[in-house]
C-alpha positions, 0 to 999 in steps of 0.5 A: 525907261530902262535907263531911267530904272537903273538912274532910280535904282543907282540913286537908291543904292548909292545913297544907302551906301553913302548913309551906312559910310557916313555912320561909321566914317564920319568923313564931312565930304560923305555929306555932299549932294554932289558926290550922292548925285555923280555916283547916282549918274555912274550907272546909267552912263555906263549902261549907255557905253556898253550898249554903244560898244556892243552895238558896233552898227548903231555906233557907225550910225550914230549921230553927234551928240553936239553938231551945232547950227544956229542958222541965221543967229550968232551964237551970242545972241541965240543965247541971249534969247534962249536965256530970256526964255527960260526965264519966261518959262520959269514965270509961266510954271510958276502957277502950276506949282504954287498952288499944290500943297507941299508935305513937310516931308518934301519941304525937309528934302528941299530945304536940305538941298537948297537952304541947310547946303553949303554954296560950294556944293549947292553950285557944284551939284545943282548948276554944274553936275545936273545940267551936265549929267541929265542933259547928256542923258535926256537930251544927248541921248534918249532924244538923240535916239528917239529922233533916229526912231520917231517923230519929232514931235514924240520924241521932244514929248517923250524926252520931257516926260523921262525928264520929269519922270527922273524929279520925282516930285510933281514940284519940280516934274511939272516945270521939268516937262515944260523946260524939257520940251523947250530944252528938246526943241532947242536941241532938234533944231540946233543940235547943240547940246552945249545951248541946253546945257546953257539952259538947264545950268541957268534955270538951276542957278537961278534958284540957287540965287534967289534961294540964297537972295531970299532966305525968309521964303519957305521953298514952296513958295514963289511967285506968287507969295512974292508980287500982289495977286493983280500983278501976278497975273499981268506979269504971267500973261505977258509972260505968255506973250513975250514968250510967243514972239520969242519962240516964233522969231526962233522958229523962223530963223532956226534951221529946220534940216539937221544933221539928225534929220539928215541921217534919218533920210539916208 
């Protein structure tokens, strides 16, 4: 939480400096999401590498960030699957946040990050900078230690809450806790956090597709503005149920001992 506190606070002072620059300088780069968002990231991650170096015990303890194994899988087809997920997941949400009404002032936010942005710093920011960034934060680190500390179960939970937390809307947290805890589930049993950075730049370019695809949608609507009210349902439910054999098939085939399990036996 002190990690999430100094993200929050960083972003808030980095965006004032980054407005009052722009006012007197008027340099176009001053504008780009992405160098707003990568300053916003440098606090936490150094907080994270002073905690590391003064906690020399911890640091000989630690556990790798990436150390993947996708037991039975190859690789190629284990992200095939774990992409068809996230596209289920990304359909399941969408009921959940359809239907919540959306404040102008929100819609202004989105509109000027997906709509008003140009591509190259659309994809900069969102499918490069924050798969990267909140991964290595979310997953690489505050799961990665939770594990050392908790249940598995708490820790995956915990780590989608922080991951929603970090959205500050309920718009993108409600989808963000349900991908954070498939994110966090791939992550404790794979330990591999290139395949959730995988995930989270898919999910994220997706949206900058379909936004540029459809135009003429406004950004609180979906699904469901999009496919009749029968259909709707019908697709979410077999959304549900492809989703379920996935994630069973994945159960059985993946490791269950990893290298996090097996420091915490030590």
């Amino acid at each position: 939480w002190l990690l999430v506190a100094i993200l929050l606070l960083g972003g808030l002072f980095f965006g004032a400096i980054i407005r009052l620059l722009y006012g007197i300088s008027h340099f176009k780069f001053l504008e780009w999401q992405s160098v707003s968002y990568l300053l916003m990231m440098v606090p936490p991650f150094l907080w994270i590498l002073y905690s590391a170096n003064r906690n020399e015990r911890c640091a000989a303890h630690s556990v790798k960030v990436d150390n993947p194994d996708f037991g039975c899988f190859k690789p190629a087809i284990f992200f095939v699957l774990i992409f068809i997920c996230v596209v289920l997941l990304s359909i399941i949400s969408d009921p959940l946040t359809s239907f919540i009404p959306m404040p102008e002032s929100f819609k202004a936010m989105f509109r000027q990050v997906f709509v008003d942005n140009n591509i190259i710093d659309l994809v900069i920011s969102v499918s490069i900078l924050a798969p990267l960034c909140e991964e290595m934060l979310c997953r690489g680190t505050i799961l990665r230690g939770l594990l050392q500390h908790t249940t598995p179960a708490k820790a995956i939970i915990w780590s989608a809450v922080i991951f929603a937390v970090i959205h500050a809307n309920p718009w993108q947290a409600i989808p963000a806790f349900i991908l954070g805890a498939f994110f966090g589930w791939i992550y404790y049993r794979t330990k591999s956090i290139w395949a959730v950075i995988f995930l989270h730049s898919a999910n994220n370019t997706m949206s900058v597709i379909l936004t540029k695809l459809f135009p003429e949608l406004d950004v609180d609507q979906g699904l469901a503005d999009m496919v009749p009210m029968n259909g709707y349902i019908m697709l979410v439910v077999a959304a549900l149920v492809l989703l379920s054999l996935i994630i069973y098939y994945l159960n059985k085939k993946l490791p269950y001992v990893n290298q996090i399990q097996k420091t915490i036996s030590a």
